[in-house]
C-alpha positions in Angstrom: 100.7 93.3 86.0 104.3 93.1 86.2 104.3 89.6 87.6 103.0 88.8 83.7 105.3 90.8 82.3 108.3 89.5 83.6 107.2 85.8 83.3 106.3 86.5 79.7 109.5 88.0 78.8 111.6 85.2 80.9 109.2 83.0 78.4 110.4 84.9 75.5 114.2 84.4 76.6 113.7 80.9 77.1 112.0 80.2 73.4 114.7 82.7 72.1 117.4 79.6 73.8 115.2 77.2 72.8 115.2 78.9 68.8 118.9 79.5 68.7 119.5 75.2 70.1 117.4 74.1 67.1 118.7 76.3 64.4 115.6 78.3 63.4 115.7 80.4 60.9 116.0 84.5 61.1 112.0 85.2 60.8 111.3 83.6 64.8 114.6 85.1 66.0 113.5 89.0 64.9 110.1 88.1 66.4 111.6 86.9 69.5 113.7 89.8 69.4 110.8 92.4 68.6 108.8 90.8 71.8 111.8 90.9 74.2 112.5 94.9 73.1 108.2 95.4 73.8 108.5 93.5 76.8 111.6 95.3 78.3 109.9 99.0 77.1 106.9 97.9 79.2 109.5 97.2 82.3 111.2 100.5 82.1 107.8 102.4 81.4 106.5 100.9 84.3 110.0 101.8 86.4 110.0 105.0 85.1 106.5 105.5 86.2 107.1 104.3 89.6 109.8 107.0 89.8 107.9 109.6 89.0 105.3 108.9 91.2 107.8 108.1 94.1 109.5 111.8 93.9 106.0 113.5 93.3 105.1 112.3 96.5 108.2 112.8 98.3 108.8 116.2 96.7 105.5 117.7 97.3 105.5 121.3 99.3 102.0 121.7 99.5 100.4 121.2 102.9 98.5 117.8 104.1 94.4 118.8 104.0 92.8 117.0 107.2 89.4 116.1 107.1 87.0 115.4 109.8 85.8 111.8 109.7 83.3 109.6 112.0 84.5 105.5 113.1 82.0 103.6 112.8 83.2 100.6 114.1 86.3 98.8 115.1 87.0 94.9 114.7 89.4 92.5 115.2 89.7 88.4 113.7 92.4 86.4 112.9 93.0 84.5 109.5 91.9 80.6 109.0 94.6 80.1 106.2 96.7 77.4 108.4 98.4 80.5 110.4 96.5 82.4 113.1 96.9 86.1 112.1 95.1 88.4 113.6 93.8 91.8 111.4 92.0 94.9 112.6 89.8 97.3 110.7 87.8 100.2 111.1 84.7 101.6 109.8 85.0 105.1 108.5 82.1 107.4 107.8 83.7 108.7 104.3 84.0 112.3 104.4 83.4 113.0 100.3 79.8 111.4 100.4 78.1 110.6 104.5 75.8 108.0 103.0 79.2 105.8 102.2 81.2 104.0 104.6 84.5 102.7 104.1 86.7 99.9 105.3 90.3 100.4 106.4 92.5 97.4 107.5 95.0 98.2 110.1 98.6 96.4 110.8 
């Protein structure tokens, strides 16, 4: 999501160059100007929101909760994308609902 953002505000600076080269009149400048203001709000919301979540998590007192869970299975394979990469995973039991199982990839 921010990968758009930031191409479609380096978009907007390039039609705001492209605007101010040609001579266009005021009308697509303040729109240019209104979508570059929107489109750096959404970057400092999202940097902002980012923050917050960093120091909740690094600020939190309150003790880890373990819970007992079942591996299912463990396996290994190795990418086909050009590179051989191998990848691990395990099969987990999921300790909210036994029916479920879930899928962890290791490094």
């Amino acid at each position: 999501m921010l990968t758009l953002v930031t191409t479609a505000l380096t978009l907007a600076l390039w039609l705001t160059e492209v605007y101010r080269a040609v001579g266009a009149g005021a009308r697509p400048g303040r729109l240019l100007e209104l979508g570059h203001r929107v489109c750096a709000l959404i970057i400092l919301g999202f940097t902002f929101w980012g923050l917050l979540l960093f120091s909740n998590g690094k600020f939190d007192l309150s003790d880890p909760v373990p819970h007992a869970t079942e591996i299912v299975q463990i396996a290994a394979n190795e990418s086909e994308l050009g590179v051989l990469i191998p990848f691990t995973w395990m099969v987990l039991r999921s300790w909210e609902d036994p029916t479920r199982q879930d899928r962890r990839r290791q490094a």
